[in-house]
VOLOKE-703045 format. One line per 5 residues: number of its first residue (from 1); their letters; for each residue x, y, z of C-alpha. Coordinates in Angstrom, 3 decimals, m for minus. Layout:
<nodes>
NUM = A = X/Y/Z ~ ...
</nodes>
This chain:
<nodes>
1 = XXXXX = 26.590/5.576/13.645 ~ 26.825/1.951/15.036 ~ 28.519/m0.099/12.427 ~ 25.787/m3.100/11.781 ~ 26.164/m6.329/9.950
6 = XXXXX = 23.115/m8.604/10.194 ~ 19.538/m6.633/10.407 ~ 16.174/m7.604/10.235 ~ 13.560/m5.253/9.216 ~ 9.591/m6.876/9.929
11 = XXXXX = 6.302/m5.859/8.200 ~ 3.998/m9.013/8.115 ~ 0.495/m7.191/7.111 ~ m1.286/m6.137/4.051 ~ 0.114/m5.189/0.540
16 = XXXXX = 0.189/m1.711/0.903 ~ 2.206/m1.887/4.176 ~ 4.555/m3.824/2.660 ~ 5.054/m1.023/0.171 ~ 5.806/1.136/2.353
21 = XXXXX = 8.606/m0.217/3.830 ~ 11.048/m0.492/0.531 ~ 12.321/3.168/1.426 ~ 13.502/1.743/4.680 ~ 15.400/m1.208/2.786
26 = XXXXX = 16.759/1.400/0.364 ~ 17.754/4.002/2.748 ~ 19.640/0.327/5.309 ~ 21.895/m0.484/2.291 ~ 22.944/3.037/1.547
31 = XXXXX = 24.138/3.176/5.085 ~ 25.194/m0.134/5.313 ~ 26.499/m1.300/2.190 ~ 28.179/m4.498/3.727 ~ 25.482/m5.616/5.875
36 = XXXXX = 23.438/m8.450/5.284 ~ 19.850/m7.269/5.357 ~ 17.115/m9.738/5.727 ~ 13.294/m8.515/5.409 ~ 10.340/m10.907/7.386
41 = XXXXX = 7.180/m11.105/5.949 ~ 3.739/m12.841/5.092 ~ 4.376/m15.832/2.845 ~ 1.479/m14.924/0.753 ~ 3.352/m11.022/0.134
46 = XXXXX = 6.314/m12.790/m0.816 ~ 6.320/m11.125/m5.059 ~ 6.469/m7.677/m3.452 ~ 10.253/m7.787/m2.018 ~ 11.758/m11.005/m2.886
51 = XXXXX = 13.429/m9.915/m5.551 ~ 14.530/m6.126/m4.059 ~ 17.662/m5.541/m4.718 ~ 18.136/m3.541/m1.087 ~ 18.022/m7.108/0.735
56 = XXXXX = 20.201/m9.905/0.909 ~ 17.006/m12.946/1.753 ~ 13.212/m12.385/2.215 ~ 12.244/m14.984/4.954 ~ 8.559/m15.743/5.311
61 = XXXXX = 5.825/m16.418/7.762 ~ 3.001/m18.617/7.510 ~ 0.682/m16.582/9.413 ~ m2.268/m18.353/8.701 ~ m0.227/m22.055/8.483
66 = XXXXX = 1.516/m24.142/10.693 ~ 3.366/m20.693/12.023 ~ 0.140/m19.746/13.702 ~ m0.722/m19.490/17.289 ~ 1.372/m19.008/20.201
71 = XXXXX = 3.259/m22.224/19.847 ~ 3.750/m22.108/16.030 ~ 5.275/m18.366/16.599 ~ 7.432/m19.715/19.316 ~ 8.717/m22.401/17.313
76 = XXXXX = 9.413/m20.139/14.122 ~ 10.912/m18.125/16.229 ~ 13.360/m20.487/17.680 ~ 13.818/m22.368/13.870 ~ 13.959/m19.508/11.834
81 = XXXXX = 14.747/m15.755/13.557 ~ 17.619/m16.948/16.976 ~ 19.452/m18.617/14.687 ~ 20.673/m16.047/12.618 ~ 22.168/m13.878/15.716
86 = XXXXX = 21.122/m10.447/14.598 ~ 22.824/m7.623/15.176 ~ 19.779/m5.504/14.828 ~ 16.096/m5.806/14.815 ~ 13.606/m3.143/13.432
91 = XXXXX = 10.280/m3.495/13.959 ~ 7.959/m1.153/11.425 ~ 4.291/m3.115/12.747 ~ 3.019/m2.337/16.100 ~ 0.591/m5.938/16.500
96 = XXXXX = 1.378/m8.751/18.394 ~ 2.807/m10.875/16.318 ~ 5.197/m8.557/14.997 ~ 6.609/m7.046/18.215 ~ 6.913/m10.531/19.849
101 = XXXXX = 8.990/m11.828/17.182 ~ 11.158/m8.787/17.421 ~ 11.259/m8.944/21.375 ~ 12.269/m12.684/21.441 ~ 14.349/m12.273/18.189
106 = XXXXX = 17.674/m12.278/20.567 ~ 19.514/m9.579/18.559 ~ 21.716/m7.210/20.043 ~ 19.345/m4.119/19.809 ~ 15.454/m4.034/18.978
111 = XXXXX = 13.636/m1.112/17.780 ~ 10.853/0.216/16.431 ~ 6.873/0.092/17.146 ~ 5.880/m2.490/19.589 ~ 2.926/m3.340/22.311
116 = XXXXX = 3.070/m2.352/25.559 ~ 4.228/m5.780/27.081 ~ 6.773/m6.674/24.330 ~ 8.262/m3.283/24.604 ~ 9.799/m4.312/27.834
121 = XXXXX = 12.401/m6.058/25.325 ~ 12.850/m3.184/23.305 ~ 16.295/m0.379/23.483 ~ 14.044/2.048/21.845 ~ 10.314/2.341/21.349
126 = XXXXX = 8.863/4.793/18.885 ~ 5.475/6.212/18.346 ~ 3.431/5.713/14.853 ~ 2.300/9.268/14.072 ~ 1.055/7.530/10.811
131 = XXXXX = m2.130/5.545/11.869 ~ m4.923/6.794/13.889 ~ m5.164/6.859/17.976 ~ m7.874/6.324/20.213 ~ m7.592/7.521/22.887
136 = XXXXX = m9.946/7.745/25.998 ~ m10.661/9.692/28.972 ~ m9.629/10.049/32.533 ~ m6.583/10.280/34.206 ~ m4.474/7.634/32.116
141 = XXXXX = m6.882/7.943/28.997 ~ m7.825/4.019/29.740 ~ m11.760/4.197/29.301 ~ m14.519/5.031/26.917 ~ m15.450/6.912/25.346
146 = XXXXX = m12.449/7.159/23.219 ~ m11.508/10.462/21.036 ~ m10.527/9.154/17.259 ~ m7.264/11.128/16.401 ~ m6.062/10.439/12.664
151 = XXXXX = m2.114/9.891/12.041 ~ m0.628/13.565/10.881 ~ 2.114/11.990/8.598 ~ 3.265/9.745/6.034 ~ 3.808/6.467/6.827
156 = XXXXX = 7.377/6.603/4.854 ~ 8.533/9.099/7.084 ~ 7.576/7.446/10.327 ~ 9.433/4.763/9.428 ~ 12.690/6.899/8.184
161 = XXXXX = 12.310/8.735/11.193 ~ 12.601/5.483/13.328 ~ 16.280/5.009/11.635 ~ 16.748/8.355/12.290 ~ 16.078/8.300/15.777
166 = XXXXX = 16.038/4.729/16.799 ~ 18.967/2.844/14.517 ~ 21.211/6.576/14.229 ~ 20.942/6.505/10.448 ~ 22.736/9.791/9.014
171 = XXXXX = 21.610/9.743/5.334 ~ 18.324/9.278/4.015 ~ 18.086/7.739/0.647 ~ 13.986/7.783/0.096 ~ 13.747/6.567/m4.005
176 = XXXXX = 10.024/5.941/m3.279 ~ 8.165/2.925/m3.546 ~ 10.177/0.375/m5.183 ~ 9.322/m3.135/m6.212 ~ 11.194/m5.578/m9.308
181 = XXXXX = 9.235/m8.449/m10.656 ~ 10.617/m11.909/m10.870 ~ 11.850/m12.693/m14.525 ~ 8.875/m15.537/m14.651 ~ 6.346/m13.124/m13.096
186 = XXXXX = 7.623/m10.158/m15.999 ~ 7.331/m12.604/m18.497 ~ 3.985/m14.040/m17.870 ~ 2.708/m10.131/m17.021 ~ 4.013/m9.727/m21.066
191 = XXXXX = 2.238/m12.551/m22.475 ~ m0.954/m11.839/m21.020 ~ m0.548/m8.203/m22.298 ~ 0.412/m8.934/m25.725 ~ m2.869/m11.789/m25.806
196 = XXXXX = m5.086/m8.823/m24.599 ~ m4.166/m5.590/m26.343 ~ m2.932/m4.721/m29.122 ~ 0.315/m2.601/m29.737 ~ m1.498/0.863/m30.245
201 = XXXXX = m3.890/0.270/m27.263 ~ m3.954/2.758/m24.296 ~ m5.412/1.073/m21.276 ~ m6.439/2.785/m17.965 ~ m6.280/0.648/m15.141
206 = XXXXX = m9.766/0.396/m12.768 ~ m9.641/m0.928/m9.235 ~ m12.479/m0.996/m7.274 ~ m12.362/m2.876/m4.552 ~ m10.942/m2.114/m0.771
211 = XXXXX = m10.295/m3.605/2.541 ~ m13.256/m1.381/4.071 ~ m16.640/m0.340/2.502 ~ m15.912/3.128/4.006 ~ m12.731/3.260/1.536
216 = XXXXX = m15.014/2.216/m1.730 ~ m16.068/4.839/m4.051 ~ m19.615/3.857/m5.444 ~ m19.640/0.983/m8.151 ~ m22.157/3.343/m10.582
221 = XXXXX = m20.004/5.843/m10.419 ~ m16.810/3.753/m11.596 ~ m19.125/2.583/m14.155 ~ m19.532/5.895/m15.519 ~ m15.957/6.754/m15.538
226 = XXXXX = m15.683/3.381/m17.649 ~ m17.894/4.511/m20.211 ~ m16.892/7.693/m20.554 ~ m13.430/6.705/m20.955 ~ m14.448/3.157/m23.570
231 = XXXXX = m16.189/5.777/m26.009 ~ m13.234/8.153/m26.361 ~ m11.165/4.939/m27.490 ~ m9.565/3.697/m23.827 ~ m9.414/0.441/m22.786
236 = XXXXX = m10.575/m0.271/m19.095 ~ m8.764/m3.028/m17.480 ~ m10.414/m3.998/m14.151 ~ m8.011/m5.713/m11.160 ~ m8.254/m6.632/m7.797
241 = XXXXX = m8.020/m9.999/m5.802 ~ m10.890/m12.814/m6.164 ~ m12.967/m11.369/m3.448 ~ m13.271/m8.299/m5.729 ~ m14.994/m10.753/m8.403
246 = XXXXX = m18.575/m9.758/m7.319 ~ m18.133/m5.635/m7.042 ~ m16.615/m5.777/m10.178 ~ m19.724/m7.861/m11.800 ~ m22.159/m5.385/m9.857
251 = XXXXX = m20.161/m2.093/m11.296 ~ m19.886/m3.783/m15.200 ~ m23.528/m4.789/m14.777 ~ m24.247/m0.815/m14.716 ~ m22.416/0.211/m18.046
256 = XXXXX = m23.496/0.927/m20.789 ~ m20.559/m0.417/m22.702 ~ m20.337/m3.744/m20.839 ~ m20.189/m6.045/m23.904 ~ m17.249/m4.113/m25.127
261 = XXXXX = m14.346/m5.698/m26.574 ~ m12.657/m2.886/m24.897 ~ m13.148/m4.018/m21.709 ~ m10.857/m6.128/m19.830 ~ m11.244/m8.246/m16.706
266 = XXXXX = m8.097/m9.293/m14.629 ~ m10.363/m8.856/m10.982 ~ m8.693/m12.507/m9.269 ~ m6.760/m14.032/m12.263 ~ m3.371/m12.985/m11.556
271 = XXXXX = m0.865/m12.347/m8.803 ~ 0.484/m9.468/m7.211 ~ 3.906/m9.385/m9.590 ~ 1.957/m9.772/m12.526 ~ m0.492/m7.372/m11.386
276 = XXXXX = 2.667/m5.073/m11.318 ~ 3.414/m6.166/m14.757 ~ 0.360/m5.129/m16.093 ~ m0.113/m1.849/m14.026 ~ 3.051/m0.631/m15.610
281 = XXXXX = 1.870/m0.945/m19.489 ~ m1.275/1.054/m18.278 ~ m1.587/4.934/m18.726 ~ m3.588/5.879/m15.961 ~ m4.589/3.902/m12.492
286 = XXXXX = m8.376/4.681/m11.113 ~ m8.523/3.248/m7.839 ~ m9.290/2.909/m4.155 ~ m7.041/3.489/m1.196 ~ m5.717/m0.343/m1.196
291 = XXXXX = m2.797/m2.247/m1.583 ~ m3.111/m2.023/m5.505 ~ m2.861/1.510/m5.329 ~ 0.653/1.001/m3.349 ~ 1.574/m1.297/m6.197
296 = XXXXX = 0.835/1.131/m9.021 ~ 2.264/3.836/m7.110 ~ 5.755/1.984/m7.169 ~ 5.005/0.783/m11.065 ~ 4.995/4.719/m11.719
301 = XXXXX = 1.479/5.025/m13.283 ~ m0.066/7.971/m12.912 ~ m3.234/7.831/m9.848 ~ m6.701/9.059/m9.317 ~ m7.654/7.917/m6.082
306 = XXXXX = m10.845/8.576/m3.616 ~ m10.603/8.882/m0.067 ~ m13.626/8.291/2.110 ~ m12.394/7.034/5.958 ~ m8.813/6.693/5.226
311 = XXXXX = m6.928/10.036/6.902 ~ m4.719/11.534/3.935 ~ m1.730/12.817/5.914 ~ m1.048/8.926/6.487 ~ m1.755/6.960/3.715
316 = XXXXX = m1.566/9.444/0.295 ~ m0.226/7.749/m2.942 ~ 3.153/8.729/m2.151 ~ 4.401/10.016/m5.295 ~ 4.048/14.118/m6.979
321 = XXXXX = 2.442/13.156/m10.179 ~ m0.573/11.717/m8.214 ~ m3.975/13.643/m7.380 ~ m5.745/12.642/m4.238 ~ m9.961/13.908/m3.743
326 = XXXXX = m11.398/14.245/m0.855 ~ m15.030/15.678/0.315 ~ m14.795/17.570/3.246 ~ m17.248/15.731/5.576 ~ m17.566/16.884/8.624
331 = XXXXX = m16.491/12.703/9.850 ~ m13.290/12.716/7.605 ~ m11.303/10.848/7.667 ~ m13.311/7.941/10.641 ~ m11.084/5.487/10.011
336 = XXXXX = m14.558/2.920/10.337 ~ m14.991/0.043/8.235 ~ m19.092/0.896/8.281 ~ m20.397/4.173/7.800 ~ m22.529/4.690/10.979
341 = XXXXX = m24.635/7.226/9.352 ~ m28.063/6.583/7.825 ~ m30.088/7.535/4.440 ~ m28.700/10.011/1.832 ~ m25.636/11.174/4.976
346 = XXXXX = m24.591/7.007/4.382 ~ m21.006/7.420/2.686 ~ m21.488/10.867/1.646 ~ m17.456/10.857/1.705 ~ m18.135/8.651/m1.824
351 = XXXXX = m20.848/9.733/m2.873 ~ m19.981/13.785/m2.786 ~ m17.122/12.817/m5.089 ~ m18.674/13.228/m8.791 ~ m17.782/11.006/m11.609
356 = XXXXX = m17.139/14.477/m13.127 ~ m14.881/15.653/m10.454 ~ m13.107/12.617/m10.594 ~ m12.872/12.744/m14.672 ~ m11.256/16.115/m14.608
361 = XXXXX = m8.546/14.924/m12.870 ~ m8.544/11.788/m15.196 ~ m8.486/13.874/m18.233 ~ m5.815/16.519/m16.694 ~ m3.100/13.084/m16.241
366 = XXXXX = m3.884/11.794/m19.358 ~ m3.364/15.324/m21.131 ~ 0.002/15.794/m19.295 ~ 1.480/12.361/m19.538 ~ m0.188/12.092/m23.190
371 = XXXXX = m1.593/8.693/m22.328 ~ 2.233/7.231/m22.274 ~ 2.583/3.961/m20.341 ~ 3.639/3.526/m16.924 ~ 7.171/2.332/m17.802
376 = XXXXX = 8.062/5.385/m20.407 ~ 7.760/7.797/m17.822 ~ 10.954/9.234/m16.676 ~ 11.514/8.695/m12.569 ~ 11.537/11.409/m10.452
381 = XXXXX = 13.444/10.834/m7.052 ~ 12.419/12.985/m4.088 ~ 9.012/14.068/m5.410 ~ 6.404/12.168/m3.361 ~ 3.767/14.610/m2.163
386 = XXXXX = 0.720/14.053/m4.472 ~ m1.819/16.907/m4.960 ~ m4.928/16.674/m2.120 ~ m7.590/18.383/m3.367 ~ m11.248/19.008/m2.034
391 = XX = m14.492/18.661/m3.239 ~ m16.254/21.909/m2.852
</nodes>
């Protein structure tokens, strides 16, 4: 194994790819304790890794700032990524951004996923069996139509199999999702507990919203989850970003209980470290396949989560304790942000997943963790594979 001192690892996208890069970081400094290991992301993702104690500096990107566009790239690139003369680069997204800043990084050897013309700067290239392929027909599979192939594993282990294969990494050290909240961020999370609930509460965490529509589970049906769970004494504690703000209005709208002082709405007043400072005081985590669900995963709360056009193999809450539901459409998983078909077939991925399917499962984690917070639950390193199970 090559004996590195200076590596870059780069995920710039959305929360929950950000998440799943901290095994990488772990699994780096076990094999290179003395390197310096610097990670490259999105400014605004900055409270999920700055403070990981596998890296040595987080350095960010404004990808929507002054470090847009071809020229702003090529100057961060030049200002912020030649400079530090890196041994070795490791790309883990395959856009554009991402594999030209790798390709034009200057380091000594560049891996990882890249684009076809900023592979040509690459020592090794590796395939993302995680995410979904489309690919066409004729000779070189260049043209429509194109044949939707969903990824056939976990997103954690394509990227440990790219050190593996790609960096020569001998020893695997996968602790799971991992994230540590700034002191301020821990302390604020606190406060705003301690002003909401009271000592004996035992809150169950909803989130609702999603990147897709195809990924939502229906708002009434959250609704009656909330209920359910308000009259047998829970607390419901809604989250999600600001753009959340008007699902969650349209799914409280729809309780019965929605003047309770039980329920609790967080949906775009609080960042994503406090968000992980709340999720961890919380029993139980409800959700969506989003970046929140990444989050709770690493703040070890126990998840329900629905999967409509996301494929499973990929993108499962990647932790034992976790159950998964499905309905076995005959579409799953699309991977479409709009469900193409029409009437009562529209989303029938959601809407074949019963508020009473989903409450078994709700009641089964709450029975065996006995409605404990997040952050009394003992770890459990190397058990990631949460339970799939289908909706007959």
């Amino acid at each position: 194994m090559q004996n590195y001192q200076n590596i870059l690892v780069i995920n710039m996208m959305h929360i929950g790819d950000l998440m799943l890069v901290t095994p990488v970081l772990r699994t780096l400094r076990t094999n290179y304790p003395q390197a310096r290991i610097t990670m490259l992301t999105d400014k605004g993702l900055r409270e999920l890794v700055e403070e990981n104690k596998h890296i040595d500096e987080c350095l960010l990107i404004e990808k929507h700032g002054r470090d847009n566009g071809i020229a702003g790239l090529w100057r961060y690139i030049r200002r912020e990524i030649r400079p530090r003369h890196f041994d070795l680069v490791i790309n883990l997204h395959r856009n554009e951004r991402a594999s030209a800043i790798a390709a034009f990084s200057g380091a000594k050897r560049i891996v990882g996923y890249s684009k076809p013309f900023f592979s040509l700067w690459f020592d090794r290239v590796m395939q993302n069996p995680s995410v979904a392929h489309h690919i066409g027909h004729g000779p070189w599979q260049l043209f429509p139509p194109f044949r939707y192939v969903p990824g056939w594993k976990h997103q954690v282990t394509a990227h440990l199999e790219v050190l593996q294969q790609a960096v020569g990494v001998e020893k695997i050290d996968d602790g799971g999702l991992e994230m540590w909240l700034p002191v301020a961020r821990e302390a604020e999370a606190e406060q705003l507990w301690e002003t909401e609930f009271a000592p004996e509460d035992k809150v169950i965490a909803f989130n609702i919203g999603a990147s897709w529509p195809t990924k939502r589970w229906l708002d009434k049906y959250f609704a009656q989850c909330a209920d359910q769970l308000i009259a047998r004494g829970y607390h419901i504690a809604f989250f999600g970003g600001p753009m959340d703000r008007e699902m969650v209005d349209a799914c409280i709208a729809q309780m019965q209980a929605k003047d309770s002082g039980q329920l609790h709405i967080f949906t775009g007043r609080v960042n994503l470290a406090v968000l992980a400072g709340l999720l961890r005081r919380c029993c139980l985590f409800l959700t969506t396949d989003s970046g929140p669900m990444h989050i709770g995963v690493a703040m070890n709360v126990p998840v329900v989560t629905m999967f409509g056009a996301s494929p499973v193999p990929g993108f499962y809450p990647y932790d034992a304790k976790d159950v998964l539901i499905r309905a076995p459409e005959p579409c799953h998983p699309c991977g479409q942000h709009t469900c193409p078909r029409a009437g009562e077939d529209n989303l029938a991925c959601m809407k074949k997943i019963t508020p009473e399917t989903v409450m078994h499962y709700v009641d089964e984690l709450l029975a065996k963790y006995e409605g404990q917070p997040a952050c009394e639950l003992p770890p459990h390193y190397g058990e990631y594979q949460c339970r799939v199970v289908d909706v007959q």
